[in-house]
Every structure is written in structure tokens, then in C-alpha cells.
C-alpha positions as CSV (number, residue, x, y, z in Angstrom):
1,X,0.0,0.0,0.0
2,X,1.4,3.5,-0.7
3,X,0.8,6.1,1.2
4,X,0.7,10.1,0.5
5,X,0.2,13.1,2.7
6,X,-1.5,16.1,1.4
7,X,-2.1,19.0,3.8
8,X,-5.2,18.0,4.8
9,X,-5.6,13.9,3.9
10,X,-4.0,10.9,3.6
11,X,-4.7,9.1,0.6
12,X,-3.4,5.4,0.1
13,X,-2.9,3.7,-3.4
14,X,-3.2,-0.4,-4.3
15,X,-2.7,-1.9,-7.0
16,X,-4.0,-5.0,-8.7
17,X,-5.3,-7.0,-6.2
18,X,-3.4,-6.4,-3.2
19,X,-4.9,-5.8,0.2
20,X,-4.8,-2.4,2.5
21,X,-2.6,-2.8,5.6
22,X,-3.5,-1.5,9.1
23,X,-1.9,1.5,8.2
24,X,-4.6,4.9,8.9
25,X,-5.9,7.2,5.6
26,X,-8.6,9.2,4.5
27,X,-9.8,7.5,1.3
28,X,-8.0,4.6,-0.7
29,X,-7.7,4.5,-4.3
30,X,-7.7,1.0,-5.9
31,X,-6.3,0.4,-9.7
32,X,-6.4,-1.9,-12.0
33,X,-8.5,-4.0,-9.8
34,X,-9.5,-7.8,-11.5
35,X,-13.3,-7.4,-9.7
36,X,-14.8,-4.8,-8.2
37,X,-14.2,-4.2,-4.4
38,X,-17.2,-4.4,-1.9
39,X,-18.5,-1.2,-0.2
40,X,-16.4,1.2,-2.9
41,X,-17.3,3.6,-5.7
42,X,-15.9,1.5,-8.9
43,X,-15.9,2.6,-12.6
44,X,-14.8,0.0,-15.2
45,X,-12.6,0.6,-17.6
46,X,-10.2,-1.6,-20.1
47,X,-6.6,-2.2,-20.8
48,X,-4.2,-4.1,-23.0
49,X,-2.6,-7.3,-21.0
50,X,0.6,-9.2,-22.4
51,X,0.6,-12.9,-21.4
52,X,4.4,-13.2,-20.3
53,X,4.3,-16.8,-19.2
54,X,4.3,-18.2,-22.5
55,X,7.8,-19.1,-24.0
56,X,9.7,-16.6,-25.9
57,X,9.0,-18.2,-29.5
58,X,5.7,-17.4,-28.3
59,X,5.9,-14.1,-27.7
60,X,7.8,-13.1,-30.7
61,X,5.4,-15.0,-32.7
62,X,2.7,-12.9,-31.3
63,X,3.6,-9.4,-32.5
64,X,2.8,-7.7,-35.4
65,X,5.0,-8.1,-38.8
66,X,5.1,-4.3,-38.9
67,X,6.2,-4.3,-35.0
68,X,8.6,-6.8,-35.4
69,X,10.0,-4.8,-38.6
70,X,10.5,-1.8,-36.5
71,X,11.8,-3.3,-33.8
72,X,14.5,-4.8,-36.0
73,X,15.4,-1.9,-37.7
74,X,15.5,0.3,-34.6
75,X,18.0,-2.4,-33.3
76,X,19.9,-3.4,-36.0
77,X,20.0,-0.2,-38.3
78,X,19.6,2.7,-36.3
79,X,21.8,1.1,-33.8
80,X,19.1,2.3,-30.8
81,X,20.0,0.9,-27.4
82,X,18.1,0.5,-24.6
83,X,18.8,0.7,-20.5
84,X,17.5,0.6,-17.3
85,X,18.2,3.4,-15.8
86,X,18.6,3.6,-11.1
87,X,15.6,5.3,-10.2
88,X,16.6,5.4,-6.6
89,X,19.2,8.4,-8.2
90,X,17.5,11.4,-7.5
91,X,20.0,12.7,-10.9
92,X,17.9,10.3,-12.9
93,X,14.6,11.4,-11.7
94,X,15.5,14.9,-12.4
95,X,16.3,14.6,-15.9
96,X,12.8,12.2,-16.5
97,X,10.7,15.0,-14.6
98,X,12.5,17.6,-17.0
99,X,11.5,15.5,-20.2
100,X,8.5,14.7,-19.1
101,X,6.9,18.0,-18.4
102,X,8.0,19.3,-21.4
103,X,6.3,16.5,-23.0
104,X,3.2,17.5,-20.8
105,X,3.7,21.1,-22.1
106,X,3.1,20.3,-25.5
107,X,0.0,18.0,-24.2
108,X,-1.6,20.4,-22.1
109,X,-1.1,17.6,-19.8
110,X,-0.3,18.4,-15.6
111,X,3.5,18.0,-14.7
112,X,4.2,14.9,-12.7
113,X,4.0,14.7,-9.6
114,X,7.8,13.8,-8.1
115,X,6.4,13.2,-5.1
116,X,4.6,9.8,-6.5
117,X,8.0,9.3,-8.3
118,X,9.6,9.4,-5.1
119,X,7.3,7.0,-3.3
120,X,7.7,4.6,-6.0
121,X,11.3,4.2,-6.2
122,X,11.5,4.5,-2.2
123,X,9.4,0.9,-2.1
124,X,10.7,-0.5,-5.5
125,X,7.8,-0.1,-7.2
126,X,9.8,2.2,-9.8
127,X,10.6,0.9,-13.3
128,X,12.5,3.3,-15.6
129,X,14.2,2.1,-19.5
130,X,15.6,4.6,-21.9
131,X,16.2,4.3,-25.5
132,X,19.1,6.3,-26.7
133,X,20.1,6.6,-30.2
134,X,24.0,5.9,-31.7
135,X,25.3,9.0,-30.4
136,X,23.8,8.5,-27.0
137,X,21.2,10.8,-27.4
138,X,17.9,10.0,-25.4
139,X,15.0,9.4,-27.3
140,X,12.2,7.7,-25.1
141,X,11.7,7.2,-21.4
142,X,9.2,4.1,-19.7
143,X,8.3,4.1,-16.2
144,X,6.5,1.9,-15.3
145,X,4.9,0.2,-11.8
146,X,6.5,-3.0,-11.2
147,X,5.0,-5.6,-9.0
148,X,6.4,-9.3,-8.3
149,X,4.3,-10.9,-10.8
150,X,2.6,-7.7,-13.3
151,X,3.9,-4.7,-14.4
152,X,1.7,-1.7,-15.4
153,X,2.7,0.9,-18.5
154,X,2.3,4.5,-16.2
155,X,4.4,7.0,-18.6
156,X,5.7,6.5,-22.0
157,X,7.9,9.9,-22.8
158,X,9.2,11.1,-25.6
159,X,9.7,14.7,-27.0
160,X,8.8,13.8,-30.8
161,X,6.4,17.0,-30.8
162,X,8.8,19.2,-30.5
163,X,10.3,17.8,-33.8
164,X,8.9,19.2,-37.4
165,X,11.3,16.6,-39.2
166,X,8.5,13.5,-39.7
167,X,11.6,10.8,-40.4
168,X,12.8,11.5,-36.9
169,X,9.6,10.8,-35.5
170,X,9.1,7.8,-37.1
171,X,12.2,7.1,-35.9
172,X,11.4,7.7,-32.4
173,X,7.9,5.6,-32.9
174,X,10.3,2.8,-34.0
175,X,12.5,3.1,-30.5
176,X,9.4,3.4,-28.9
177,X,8.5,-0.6,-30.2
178,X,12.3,-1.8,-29.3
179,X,11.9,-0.3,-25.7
180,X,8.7,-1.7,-25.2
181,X,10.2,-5.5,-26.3
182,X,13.1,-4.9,-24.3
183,X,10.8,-4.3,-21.4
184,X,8.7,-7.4,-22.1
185,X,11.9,-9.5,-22.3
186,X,13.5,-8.3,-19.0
187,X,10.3,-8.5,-17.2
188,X,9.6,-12.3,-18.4
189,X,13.3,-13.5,-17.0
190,X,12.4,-12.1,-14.0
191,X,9.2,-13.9,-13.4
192,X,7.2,-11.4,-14.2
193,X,3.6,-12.7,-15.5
194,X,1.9,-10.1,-17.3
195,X,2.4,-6.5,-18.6
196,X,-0.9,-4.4,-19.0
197,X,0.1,-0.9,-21.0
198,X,-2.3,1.1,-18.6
199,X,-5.5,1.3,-20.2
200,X,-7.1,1.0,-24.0
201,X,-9.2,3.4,-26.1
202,X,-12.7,1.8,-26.2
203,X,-13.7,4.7,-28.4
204,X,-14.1,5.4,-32.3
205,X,-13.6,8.8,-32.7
206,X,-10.1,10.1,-31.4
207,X,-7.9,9.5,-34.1
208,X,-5.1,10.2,-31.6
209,X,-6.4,7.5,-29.3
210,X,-6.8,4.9,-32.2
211,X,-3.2,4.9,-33.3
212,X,-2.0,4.2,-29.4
213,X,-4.6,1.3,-29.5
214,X,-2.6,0.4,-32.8
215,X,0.9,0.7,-31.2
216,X,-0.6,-1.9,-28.6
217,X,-2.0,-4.0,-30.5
218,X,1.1,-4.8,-32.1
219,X,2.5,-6.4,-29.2
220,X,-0.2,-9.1,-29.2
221,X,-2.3,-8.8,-26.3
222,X,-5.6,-9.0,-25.0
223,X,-8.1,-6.6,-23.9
224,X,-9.3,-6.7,-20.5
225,X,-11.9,-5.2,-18.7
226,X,-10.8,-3.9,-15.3
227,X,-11.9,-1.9,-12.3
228,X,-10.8,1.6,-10.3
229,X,-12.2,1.9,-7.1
230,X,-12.3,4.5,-4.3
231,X,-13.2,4.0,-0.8
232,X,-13.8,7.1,1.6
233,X,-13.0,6.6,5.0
234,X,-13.5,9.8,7.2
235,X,-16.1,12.4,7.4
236,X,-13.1,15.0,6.4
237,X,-12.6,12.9,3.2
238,X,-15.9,13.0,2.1
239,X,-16.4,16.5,2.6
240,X,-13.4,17.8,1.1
241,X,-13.4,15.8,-2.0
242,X,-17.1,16.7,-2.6
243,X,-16.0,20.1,-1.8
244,X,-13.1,19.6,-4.0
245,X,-14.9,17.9,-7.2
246,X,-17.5,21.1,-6.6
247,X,-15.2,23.1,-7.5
248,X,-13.8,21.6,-10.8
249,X,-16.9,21.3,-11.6
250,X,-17.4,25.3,-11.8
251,X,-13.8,25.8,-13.3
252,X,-14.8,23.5,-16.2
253,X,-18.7,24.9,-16.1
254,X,-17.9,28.0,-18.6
255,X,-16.0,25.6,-20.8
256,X,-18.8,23.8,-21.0
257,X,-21.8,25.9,-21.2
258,X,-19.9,27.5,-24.1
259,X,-19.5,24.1,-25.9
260,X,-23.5,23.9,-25.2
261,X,-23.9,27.2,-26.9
262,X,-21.9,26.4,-29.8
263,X,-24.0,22.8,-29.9
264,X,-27.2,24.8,-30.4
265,X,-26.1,27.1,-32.4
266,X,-24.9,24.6,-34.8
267,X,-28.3,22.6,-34.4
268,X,-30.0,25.6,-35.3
269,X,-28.3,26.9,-38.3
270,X,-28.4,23.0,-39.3
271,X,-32.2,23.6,-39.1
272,X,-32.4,26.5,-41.3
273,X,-30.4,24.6,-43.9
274,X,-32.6,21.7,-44.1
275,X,-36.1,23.8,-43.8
276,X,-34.8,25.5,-46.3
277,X,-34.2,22.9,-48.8
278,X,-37.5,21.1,-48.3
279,X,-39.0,24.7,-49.3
């Protein structure tokens, strides 16, 4: 169980199916829960899980052509190689934190929070692998949360936005693949049962989305349907986080009334159009 202190709550974190200890909190948050736990808020959602028990014929036989294609060529022509970085070296953490929010920047994503970071690699939950190219250059970061017998994809970094030259993308998609096998490989000689890759786009719309579902796929997997839960323990829990979700709630509320607007507006000139061509 991990534990963090805010200023006014302590919030624990499980994962899979582990079991809280005896230790005192505010509200727990369960991920990537097989079943849904009793007494607890649950929403279900689905990720991608990679059978690492079978033998490694087997795995290779499962991905893609075109995976296995890049993975090659990032290996054996681009000369890419890959790393495990010590993420109990605060230097380390530091220069993922920096590549990472920049990534996030260019996201509109939140920075990460190095205090979770911190946490992790304190308990040796912490997984970090790099991909560098020939000249040493990094090109994509993993870290991941390891457990004995699963591991679960958290970040995949890269800074590929930043780069207008669509050759070096690709290239950095193709490191990408060879990180991700050289994670699946390490992970089975450890014992390691199964790698999930954090969740899957059960959606039709987000083009975005849709390629990541792609990427996945690749790897030979299977979808699963999986379950976050939260549990509120104290009276101060429930009041400040219905306090708290309140107020995002009003923060996002312009946003959304204006999307509204712009929905009936476009309903209405839509409208007009077709009552006009039926005249």
C-alpha cells in the first residue's frame, strides 16, 4: 500500500489486487482492480494485457509483422539501445521529470508529480528504460509500476512534438517498439507474469487514441476489462473531496456551457439549412 500526505488527507494507493494494511488514511484508491471491491465507488474501464508466461517463440510469434519490422530496424540499423536506468538516483529522476513535463507542455497535460515518483522508487515499485540513439542521445523514457508478478505501463515519454522533421519521428515511434520489447523481455526472465500498458481506447472517434490502441496491438495482447475503485474513510474525506470535485466542476462549467452554446447554435443553423431545402 502507498501512502501520501497532502495538507489535509492521507490518501493510500493499491494496486492489482493487493490488500490495504493496518496503516490509517482518509480514502484509498484501488487500480487496475480484476473485480470490483465491496463497499467502494468502482468505474470499469479496459486495458491491454501481455501474457508473459508463454515461452519466448511465443511471444515473438505474437507481435505484429510491422512491429517486429521496426523493432528490427530500430535495433539493427539505427543502432538504438536500450537501458534501465537507477531510479533510486534522484540525478535520474530529475532529468525524467524535465523531459516529461516538457512533453506534458506540449500535451496540455499536468506535470508529474515527483512526489509519487519518489514513493515509487522509495518501495521499489519504480521501473524506468531509456532508448538512446547511436550518439547517446535519449530518445524515449518508460516508467512503469513493477510488482512481483505484473507490471503496469504508467508513462511512455518522448519529445517527438517538438520535432517538425517527420523521419525523426518515425524514428522515435520505432525506438518506442524496441523499448517496449526490451521491457517485455527483462520482465519475463524475472518472473514477471503479465504487462498491462495502462489502459485502452474503447472509443471510435479520437484518431489520436486509435493509433496508441494500434501501437498496442502490435504487441499481441488482449483486452481486458478492469476496475478503479475508491473507498472514503472519514467524514473530512468525504467533505473535502465533494468540496473539492465542486469546484472543478465550476472551473470547467464555462467551458462547458460555451460548448453547449456552440452545440445549439450549430443545431439551429443545421435547421435552417434543411427547412430550407425542403421549401
Amino acid at each position: 500500500m502507498l501512502v501520501y500526505h497532502s495538507r489535509f488527507l492521507t490518501r493510500a494507493e493499491i494496486w492489482f489486487d493487493d490488500e490495504p494494511d493496518d496503516r490509517r488514511v482518509d480514502w484509498i484508491l484501488y487500480r487496475m482492480r480484476s473485480h470490483p471491491v465491496p463497499g467502494t465507488k468502482c468505474k470499469p474501464f479496459h486495458t491491454f494485457l501481455v501474457d508473459l508466461t508463454v515461452s519466448d517463440n511465443e511471444l515473438l510469434a505474437r507481435l505484429h509483422k510491422d512491429t517486429i519490422h521496426k523493432i528490427k530496424r530500430a535495433r539493427d540499423n539505427e543502432k538504438v539501445v536500450c537501458e534501465t536506468p537507477d531510479p533510486s538516483d534522484p540525478a535520474v529522476l530529475d532529468q525524467f521529470e524535465e523531459v516529461y513535463n516538457r512533453f506534458a507542455a506540449r500535451k496540455g497535460l499536468l506535470p508529474v508529480q515527483r512526489e509519487i515518483l519518489d514513493n515509487l522508487a522509495e518501495v521499489g515499485r519504480l521501473d524506468l528504460s531509456l532508448a538512446k540513439d547511436a550518439q547517446g542521445n535519449p530518445l524515449v523514457y518508460h516508467a512503469n509500476y513493477r510488482a512481483k508478478e505484473r507490471v503496469s505501463g504508467t508513462y511512455s515519454v518522448s519529445l517527438y512534438r517538438e520535432l517538425s522533421d517527420s523521419s525523426v519521428r518515425n524514428a522515435i515511434g520505432r525506438a518506442n517498439r524496441y523499448l517496449t520489447w526490451y521491457d517485455l523481455l527483462r520482465y519475463k526472465a524475472d518472473g514477471v507474469k503479465a504487462f498491462d500498458f495502462g489502459g485502452w481506447y474503447t472509443g471510435a472517434t479520437d484518431e489520436a487514441l486509435l493509433k496508441i490502441n494500434e501501437f498496442k496491438r502490435g504487441f499481441g495482447g488482449q483486452i481486458v476489462r478492469e476496475y478503479q475503485c475508491e473507498q472514503i474513510l472519514t467524514l473530512k474525506a468525504m467533505v473535502l473531496l465533494t468540496v473539492a470535485d465542486l469546484l472543478n466542476k465550476a472551473r470547467t462549467w464555462p467551458q462547458r456551457s460555451k460548448q453547449v452554446l456552440e452545440n445549439h447554435v450549430h443545431a439551429q443553423t443545421n435547421t435552417r439549412k434543411v427547412s430550407a431545402s425542403l421549401r
